[in-house]
Structure formats: structure tokens, C-alpha cells
C-alpha positions as CSV (number, residue, x, y, z in Angstrom):
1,X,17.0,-12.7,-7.3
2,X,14.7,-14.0,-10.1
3,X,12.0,-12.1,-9.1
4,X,13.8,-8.5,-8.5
5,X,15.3,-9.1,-12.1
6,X,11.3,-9.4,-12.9
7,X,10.4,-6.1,-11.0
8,X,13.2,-4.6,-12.4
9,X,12.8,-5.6,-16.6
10,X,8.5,-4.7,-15.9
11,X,9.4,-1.4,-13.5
12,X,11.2,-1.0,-16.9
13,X,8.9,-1.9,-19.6
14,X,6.4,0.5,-18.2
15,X,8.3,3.4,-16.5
16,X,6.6,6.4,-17.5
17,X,8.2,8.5,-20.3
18,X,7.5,11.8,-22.9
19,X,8.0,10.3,-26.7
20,X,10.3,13.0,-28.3
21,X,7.0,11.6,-31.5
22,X,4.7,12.7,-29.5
23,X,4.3,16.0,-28.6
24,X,1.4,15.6,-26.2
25,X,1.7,16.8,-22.6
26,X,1.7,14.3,-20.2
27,X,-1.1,14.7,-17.1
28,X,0.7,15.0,-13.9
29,X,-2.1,16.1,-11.9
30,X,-3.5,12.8,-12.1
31,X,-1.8,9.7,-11.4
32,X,-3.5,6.9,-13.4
33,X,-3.4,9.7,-16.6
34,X,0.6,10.1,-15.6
35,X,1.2,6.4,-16.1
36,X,-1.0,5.7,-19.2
37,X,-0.8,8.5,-21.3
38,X,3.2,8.7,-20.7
39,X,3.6,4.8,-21.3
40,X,1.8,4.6,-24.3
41,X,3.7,7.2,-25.9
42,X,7.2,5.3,-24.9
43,X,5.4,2.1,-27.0
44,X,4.6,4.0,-29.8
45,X,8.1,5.6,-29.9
46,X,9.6,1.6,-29.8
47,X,6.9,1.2,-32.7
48,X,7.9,3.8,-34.7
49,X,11.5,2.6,-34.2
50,X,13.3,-0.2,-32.7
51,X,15.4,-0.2,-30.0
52,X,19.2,-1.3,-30.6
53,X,20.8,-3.1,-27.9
54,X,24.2,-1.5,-28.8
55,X,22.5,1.8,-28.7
56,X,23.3,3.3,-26.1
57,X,23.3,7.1,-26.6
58,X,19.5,6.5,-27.8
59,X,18.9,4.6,-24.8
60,X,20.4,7.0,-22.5
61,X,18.7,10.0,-24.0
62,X,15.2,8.4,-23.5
63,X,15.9,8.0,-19.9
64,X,17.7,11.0,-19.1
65,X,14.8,12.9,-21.1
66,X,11.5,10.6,-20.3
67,X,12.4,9.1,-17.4
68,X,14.0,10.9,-14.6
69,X,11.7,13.9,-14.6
70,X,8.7,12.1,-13.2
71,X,10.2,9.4,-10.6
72,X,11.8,10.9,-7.5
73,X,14.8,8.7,-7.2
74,X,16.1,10.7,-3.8
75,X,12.9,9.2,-2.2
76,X,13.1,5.9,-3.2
77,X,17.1,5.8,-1.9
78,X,15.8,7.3,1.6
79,X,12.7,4.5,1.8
80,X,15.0,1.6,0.9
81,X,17.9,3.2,3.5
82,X,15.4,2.9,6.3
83,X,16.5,4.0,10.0
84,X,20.1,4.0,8.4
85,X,19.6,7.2,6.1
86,X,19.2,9.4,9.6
87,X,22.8,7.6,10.9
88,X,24.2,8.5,7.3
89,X,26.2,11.6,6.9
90,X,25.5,14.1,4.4
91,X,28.1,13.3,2.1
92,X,26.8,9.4,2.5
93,X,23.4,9.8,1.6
94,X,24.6,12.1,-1.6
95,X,26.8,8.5,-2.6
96,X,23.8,6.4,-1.8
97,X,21.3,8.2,-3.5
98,X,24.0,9.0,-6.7
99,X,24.8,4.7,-6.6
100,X,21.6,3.9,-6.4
101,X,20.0,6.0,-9.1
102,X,23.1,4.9,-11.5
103,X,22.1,1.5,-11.0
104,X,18.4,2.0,-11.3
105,X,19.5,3.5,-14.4
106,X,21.6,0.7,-15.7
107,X,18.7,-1.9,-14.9
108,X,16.5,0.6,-16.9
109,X,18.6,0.8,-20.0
110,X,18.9,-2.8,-20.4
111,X,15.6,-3.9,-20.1
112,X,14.4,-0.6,-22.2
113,X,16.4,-2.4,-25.6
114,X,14.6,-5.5,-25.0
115,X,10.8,-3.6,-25.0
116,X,8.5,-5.2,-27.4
117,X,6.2,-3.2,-29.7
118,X,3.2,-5.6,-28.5
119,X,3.5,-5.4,-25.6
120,X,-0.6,-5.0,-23.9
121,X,-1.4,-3.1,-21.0
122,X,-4.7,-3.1,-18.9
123,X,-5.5,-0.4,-16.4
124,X,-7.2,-1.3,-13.3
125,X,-10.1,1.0,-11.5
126,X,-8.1,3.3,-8.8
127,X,-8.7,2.5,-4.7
128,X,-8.0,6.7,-4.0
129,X,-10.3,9.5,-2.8
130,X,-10.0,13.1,-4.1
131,X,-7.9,14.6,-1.3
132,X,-5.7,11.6,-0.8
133,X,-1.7,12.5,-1.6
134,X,-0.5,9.1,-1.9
135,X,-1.8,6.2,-4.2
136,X,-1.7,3.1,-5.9
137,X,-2.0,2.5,-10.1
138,X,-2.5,-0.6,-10.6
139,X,-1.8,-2.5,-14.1
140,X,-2.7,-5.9,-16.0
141,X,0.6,-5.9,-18.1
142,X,-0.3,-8.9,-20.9
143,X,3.5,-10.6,-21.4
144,X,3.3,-13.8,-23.6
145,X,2.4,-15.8,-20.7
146,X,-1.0,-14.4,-18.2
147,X,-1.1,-11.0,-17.5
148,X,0.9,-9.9,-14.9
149,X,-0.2,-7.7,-12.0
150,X,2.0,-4.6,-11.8
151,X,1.6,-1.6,-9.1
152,X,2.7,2.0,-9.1
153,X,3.0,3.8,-6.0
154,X,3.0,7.9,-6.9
155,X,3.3,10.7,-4.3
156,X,1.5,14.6,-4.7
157,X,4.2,17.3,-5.3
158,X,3.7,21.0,-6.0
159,X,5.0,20.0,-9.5
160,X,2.3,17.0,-10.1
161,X,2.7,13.6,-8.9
162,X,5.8,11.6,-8.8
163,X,6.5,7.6,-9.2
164,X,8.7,6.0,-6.3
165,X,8.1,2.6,-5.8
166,X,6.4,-0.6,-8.1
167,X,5.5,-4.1,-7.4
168,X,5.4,-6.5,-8.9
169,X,4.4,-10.4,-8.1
170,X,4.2,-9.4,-4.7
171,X,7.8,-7.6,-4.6
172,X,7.6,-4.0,-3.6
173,X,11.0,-2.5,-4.8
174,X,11.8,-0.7,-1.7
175,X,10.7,-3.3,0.4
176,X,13.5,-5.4,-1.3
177,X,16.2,-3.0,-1.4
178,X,15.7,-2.3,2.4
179,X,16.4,-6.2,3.0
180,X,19.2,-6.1,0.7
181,X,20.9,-2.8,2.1
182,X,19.9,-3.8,5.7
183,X,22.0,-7.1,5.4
184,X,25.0,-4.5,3.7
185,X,25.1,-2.3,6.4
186,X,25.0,-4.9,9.1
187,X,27.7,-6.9,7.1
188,X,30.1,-3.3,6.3
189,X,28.7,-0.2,7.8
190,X,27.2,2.3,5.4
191,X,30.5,2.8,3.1
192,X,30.2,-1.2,3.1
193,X,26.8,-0.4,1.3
194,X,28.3,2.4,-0.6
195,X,31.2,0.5,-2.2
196,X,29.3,-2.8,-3.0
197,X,26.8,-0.1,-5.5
198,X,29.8,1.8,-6.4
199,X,31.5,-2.3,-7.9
200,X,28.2,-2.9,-8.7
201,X,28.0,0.0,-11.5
202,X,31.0,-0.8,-12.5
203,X,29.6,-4.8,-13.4
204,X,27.0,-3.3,-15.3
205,X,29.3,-0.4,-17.1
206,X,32.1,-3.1,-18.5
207,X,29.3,-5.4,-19.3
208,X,30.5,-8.2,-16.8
209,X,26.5,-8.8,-15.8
């Protein structure tokens, strides 16, 4: 659990994002330019102004406006589902997927206030070729401790690339979330899985976690 609270508060830190400061387009023909160019600008906009914990409408309106239009959320929920998104009905995978990405979400939003102004990142040489539609960015993010080795994995799209999945310290966020919703499903059936994000939410909503 330690460590998914780690993938989740970096994935967070360093989620790419368009500063409502700065005006510059971000690259989304290239992945590596996607990542930098759009984190840097979320740093400078915590520079230019701090993030309040309490503030939630600010905190909302940086995901909702720098967040969600370059991570494909509907492909992340169909990874981590596995075999069990095919035995999911329609209506089933639109819970999953809505659960899912509300909780992603709330993770986001909490780590976001706690994003420090200092915070150093390091950009590793890419592993791709030219006509590959499927990569890795990989990132030396410097925390107050040793840098910390954090991967992006980005898909092509007719629109530009896409962000779906992130390790970090060896934790691959789908790979975790399959074992997690594997062991729900087993346990409860898919409206087992659907029910525990749905309470889940809710924690995080009320402030209980």
C-alpha cells in the first residue's frame, strides 16, 4: 500500500498539465516534449502561486483543464480490468471506467496541494525508434531524498500522444490495479469491484482517508 500511495503522490507531482500562465502550446506529437514542456509549466504555475489544501475549486480546475485532456483514462480502466472488461457489460465497464477515473482524480487532487515549487526533474535519453507508436519517458524526479526513477508510458493517437500508465519504484499502475481488481472480482463479481470504488469515492469525498 506504501508504495501505490508513492506511485500515486509522483504520478501526481508530475502529471502533465497546460498552465492557464503559460500560454505556450504543449507538443503532443512528441512524447518526451509532452511530458517536459507540460510539467514545467504546472511548476511554474505552483511558483507563481501556491496551492491551498482547502482549495478545492482551484484544484479541480487544474485537473479538469490540464490534466484529463492528455491521459486516456478509458484505457488505463480496460488494462487494469484485464480478461474481466470483455465479461463486463456495457453499462459495467461505463461504472468502472467513471469509478475509476473519479478516484484517479481524488488521488490527483490531494497530492497536487502538496506540490513543492522545488521540486527537480531530470529527463532521461528515450529507448524508441521513429515509427514506434508506443513508448517509455523516463524521469530522474530529485525529492529531498535520491532521485527517484519515474516512467511514463504514452500511446500514438490521431490527436498526439496520450499518457496511460507510470511507474514508479518498480510499480507499474496498471499492473497493480489488475492485482487489486482481480482479487475484487474473484472475491464479489464485477458489481463487487464496482461498489468497493463507488464507497471508495465516497472515503475520499467526506474526507474519511
Amino acid at each position: 500500500m506504501k508504495k501505490l500511495l508513492l506511485v500515486f503522490a509522483l504520478f501526481t507531482w508530475l502529471a502533465p498539465g497546460v498552465s492557464a500562465l503559460a500560454q505556450t502550446a504543449v507538443d503532443q506529437s512528441d512524447p518526451q516534449a509532452l511530458i517536459k514542456t507540460a510539467t514545467q509549466q504546472v511548476l511554474d504555475e505552483v511558483r507563481a502561486k501556491a496551492i491551498a489544501p482547502d482549495d478545492i475549486a482551484r484544484i479541480r480546475d487544474i485537473v479538469d483543464r490540464d490534466i484529463l485532456p492528455y491521459v486516456d483514462f478509458n484505457r488505463t480502466t480496460r488494462l487494469a480490468m484485464g480478461r474481466h472488461w470483455r465479461t463486463a457489460t456495457p453499462e459495467q465497464q461505463k461504472r468502472i471506467a467513471s469509478e475509476f477515473q473519479s478516484l484517479l482524480i481524488h488521488l490527483y487532487s490531494g497530492a497536487l496541494a502538496q506540490l513543492k515549487p522545488d521540486q527537480q526533474i531530470n529527463y532521461l535519453p528515450m529507448r524508441s525508434s521513429p515509427g514506434d507508436v508506443d513508448v517509455v519517458v523516463r524521469t530522474l524526479a530529485q525529492t529531498n531524498s535520491k532521485p527517484v526513477e519515474i516512467d511514463y508510458r504514452l500511446y500514438k493517437t490521431p490527436q498526439g500522444w496520450r499518457l496511460y500508465d507510470l511507474n514508479v519504484l518498480g510499480a507499474w499502475l496498471i499492473q497493480t490495479y489488475r492485482q487489486q481488481f482481480n482479487e475484487k472480482i474473484q472475491e464479489s463479481g464485477i458489481d463487487g469491484l464496482i461498489q468497493f470504488l463507488s464507497a471508495r469515492n465516497q472515503e475520499l469525498v467526506s474526507g474519511k482517508s
